[in-house]
C-alpha positions, -999 to +999 in steps of 0.1 A: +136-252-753+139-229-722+160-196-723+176-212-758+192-240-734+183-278-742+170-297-716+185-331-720+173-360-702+199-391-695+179-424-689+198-452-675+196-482-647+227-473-627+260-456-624+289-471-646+318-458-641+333-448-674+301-427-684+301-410-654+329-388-662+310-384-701+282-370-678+307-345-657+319-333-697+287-333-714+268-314-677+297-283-688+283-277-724+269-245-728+230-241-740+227-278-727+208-285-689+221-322-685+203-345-659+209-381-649+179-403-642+191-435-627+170-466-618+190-480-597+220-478-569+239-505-580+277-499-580+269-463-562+265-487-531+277-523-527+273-550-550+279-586-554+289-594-590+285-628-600+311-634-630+335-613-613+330-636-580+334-599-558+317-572-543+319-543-562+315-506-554+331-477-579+348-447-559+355-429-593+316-421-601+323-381-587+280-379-589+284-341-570+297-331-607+262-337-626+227-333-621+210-370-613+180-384-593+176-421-583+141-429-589+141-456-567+157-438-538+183-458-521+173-494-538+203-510-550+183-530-576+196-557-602+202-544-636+185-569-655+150-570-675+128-565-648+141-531-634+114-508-633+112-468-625+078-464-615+079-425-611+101-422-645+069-406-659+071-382-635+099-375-631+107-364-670+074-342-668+086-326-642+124-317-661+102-311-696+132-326-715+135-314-753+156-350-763+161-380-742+195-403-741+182-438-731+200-470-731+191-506-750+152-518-749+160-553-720+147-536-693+110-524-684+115-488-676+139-486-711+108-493-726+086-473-706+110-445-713+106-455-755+072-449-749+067-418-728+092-401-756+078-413-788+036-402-767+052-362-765+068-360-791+106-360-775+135-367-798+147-399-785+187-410-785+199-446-782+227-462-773+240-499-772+270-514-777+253-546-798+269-557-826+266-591-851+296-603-849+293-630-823+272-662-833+235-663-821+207-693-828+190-687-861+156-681-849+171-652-820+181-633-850+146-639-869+125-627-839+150-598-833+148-588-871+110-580-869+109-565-835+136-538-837+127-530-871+096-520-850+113-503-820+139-483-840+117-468-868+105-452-832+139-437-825+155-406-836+192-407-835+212-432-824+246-423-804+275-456-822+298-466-805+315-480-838+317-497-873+300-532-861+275-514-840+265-492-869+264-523-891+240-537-862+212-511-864+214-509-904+202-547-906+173-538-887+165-509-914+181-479-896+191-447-916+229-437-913+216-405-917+207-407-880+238-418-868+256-398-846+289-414-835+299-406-801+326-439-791+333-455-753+338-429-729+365-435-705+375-415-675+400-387-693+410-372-668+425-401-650+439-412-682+455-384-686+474-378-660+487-419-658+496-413-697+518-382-687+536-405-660+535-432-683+577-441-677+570-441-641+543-466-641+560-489-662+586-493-642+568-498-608+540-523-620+571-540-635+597-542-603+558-549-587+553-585-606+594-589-610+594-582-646+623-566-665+618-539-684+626-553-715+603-581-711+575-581-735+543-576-718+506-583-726+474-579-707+441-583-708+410-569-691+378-586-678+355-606-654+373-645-660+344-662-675+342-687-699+332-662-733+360-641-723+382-671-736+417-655-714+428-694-717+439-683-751+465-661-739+477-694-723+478-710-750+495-682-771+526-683-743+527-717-749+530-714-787+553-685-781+576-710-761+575-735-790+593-709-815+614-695-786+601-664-781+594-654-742+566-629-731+547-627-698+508-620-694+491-599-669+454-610-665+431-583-646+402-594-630+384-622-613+358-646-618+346-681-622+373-695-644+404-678-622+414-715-611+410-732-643+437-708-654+457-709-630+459-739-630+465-740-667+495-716-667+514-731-639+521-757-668+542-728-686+579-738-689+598-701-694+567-679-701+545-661-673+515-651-663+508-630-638+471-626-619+467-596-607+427-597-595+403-570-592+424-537-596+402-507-589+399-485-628+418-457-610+447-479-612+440-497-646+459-470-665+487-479-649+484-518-657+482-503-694+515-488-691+533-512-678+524-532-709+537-532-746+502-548-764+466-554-754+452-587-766+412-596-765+405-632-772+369-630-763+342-653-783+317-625-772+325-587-766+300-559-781+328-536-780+352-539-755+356-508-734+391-523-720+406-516-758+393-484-757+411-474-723+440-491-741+448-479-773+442-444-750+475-457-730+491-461-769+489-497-769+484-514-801+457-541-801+452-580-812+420-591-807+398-617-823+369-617-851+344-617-828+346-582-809+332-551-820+357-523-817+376-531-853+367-513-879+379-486-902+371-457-882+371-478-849+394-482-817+413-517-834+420-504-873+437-537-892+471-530-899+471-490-886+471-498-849+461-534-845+456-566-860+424-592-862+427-628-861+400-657-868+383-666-831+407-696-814+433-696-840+464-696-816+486-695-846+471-670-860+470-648-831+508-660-820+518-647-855+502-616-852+523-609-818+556-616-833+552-593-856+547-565-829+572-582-809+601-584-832+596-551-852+600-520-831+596-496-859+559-511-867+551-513-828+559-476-821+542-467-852+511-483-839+516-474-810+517-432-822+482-444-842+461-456-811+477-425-795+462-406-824+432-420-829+418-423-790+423-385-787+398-378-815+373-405-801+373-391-768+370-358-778+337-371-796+324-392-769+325-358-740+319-332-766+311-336-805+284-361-798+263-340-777+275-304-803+262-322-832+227-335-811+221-303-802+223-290-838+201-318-853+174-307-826+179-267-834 
């Protein structure tokens, strides 16, 4: 501890865009010296992205409002299990950290990082959005069950991100007692302003795609790949149709399965979906605005970092038993903002969206809840996460 100020070390491959702006809040805490150790330049500088078939590059990252090295210069490196940091050692001698934030065990210098901290002694902080709600080959889950019983007794505290990720580290023998839930970071401040103007936006994404304003709207978020399963929304316009109920889609993104689907909904008789690509997440708020629910039909999502921009935007949320962010004290609480339904069940999922279509009262009141909820989250995720850190270290 210098001068009663924490030094706190982040450890991570590359710059994502919605912790970025968790970075710029938790760099402004007092008796905290934040710094950013990145791996890599991947998504600082141009990128090709497989699933979503583009090249990406984030112009939201605002890096001149935090500390941050790139340990490997100007390499824009892959962020996958062989990404190394070979002056990481370095590096956190040289900044003396007193805890260290670091992110999953896949990569080499994750674990390189595991190791320096637990060899001096630094508190070490985890975070990963894993959960076991998704279904994984029996003998994954019996290697995994001996190893990270291993690596975690060798972790301090562990930053959640919600109910299933907390249920995730207790199978592998975790104490609650070093939980310390922090929830997705999104951009706030970008948020903010596009929830202020929220009437505005609604209208011009609508008149933009030729919807009336009355029209009930749904959208979904993601790279189009096959887990991501947006063919369900498909199908649940097509159920909708049968029971005479009419509803358009907006799909954001791109990917591999963007033909399959469209391809799919051109088969729609009065129902539509709209296609709307990449859209930049400066503009995604808007997209959330112009909507009236957010559905995630995904057969494998962690915890969906889409929902948590949404419920932000006051939408209330359907997603399906296989995504992490429902839980009691999570972004998608059944029957308070959101409802779950079993994995593929259309008719399950279409009945779940009448409900929010045909009863105002019970969509505003969801609505108000996500509204509710998301501010209390967010004010964890850039500020009582990192207070209540600081204390446990003290």
């Amino acid at each position: 501890m210098k001068n009663n100020n924490l030094n706190i070390a982040i450890v991570v491959s590359h710059p994502i865009q919605h912790f970025c702006p968790q970075y710029i809040s938790l760099s402004k805490f007092p008796n905290a010296n934040v710094k950013v150790f990145f791996a890599s330049m991947l998504g600082y500088k141009r990128y090709f992205d497989e699933n979503f078939g583009n090249e990406i590059v984030w112009n939201n990252l605002r890096m001149d409002e935090f500390k941050h090295i790139f340990m490997n210069k100007d390499q824009v490196l892959p962020s996958d299990k062989n990404l190394e940091a070979p002056t990481l050692e370095y590096e956190l001698e040289a900044f003396q950290p007193d805890a260290i934030i670091s992110y999953g065990y896949f990569q080499k210098f994750q674990r390189a990082c595991h190791k320096w901290a637990n060899s001096n002694d630094i508190p070490l902080v985890y975070i990963t959005d894993a959960e076991n709600r998704q279904h994984r080959k029996w003998y994954k889950n019996f290697v995994k069950l001996f190893a990270l019983r291993w690596y975690f007794k060798k972790i301090d505290y562990f930053f959640t991100v919600g109910n299933a990720n907390e249920d995730y580290y207790k199978l592998y023998g975790v104490n609650p007692k070093s939980f310390i839930r922090m929830h997705y970071p999104i951009d706030i401040e970008v948020y903010s302003k596009i929830f202020d103007e929220k009437e505005f936006h609604r209208k011009t994404i609508r008149e933009k795609f030729g919807i009336s304003q009355d029209t009930f709207v749904i959208n979904v978020v993601g790279k189009l790949v096959e887990w991501k399963n947006q063919s369900h929304l498909i199908d649940l316009l097509e159920n909708l149709e049968s029971k005479g109920k009419k509803a358009h889609v907006i799909i954001l993104g791109t990917g591999t399965t963007l033909e399959e689907l469209k391809t799919k909904a051109a088969k729609l008789k009065s129902n539509v979906v709209h296609f709307a690509g990449f859209v930049d997440p400066i503009d995604l708020p808007k997209y959330y605005a112009a909507s009236d629910l957010y559905l995630h039909p995904a057969r494998i999502e962690p915890h969906s970092l889409a929902i948590s921009e949404a419920i932000f935007m006051g939408l209330p949320a359907v997603l399906s038993d296989r995504c992490g962010s429902y839980g009691e004290n999570d972004d998608v609480q059944e029957g308070k903002n959101g409802y779950v339904y079993e994995f593929g069940n259309i008719e399950k999922m279409s009945n779940k969206v009448i409900k929010l279509m045909e009863d105002k009262v019970l969509h505003k009141t969801f609505s108000d809840y996500s509204v509710k909820i998301s501010r209390t989250f967010q004010k964890r995720a850039h500020e009582d996460c990192l207070a209540d850190l600081i204390e446990r270290i003290k």
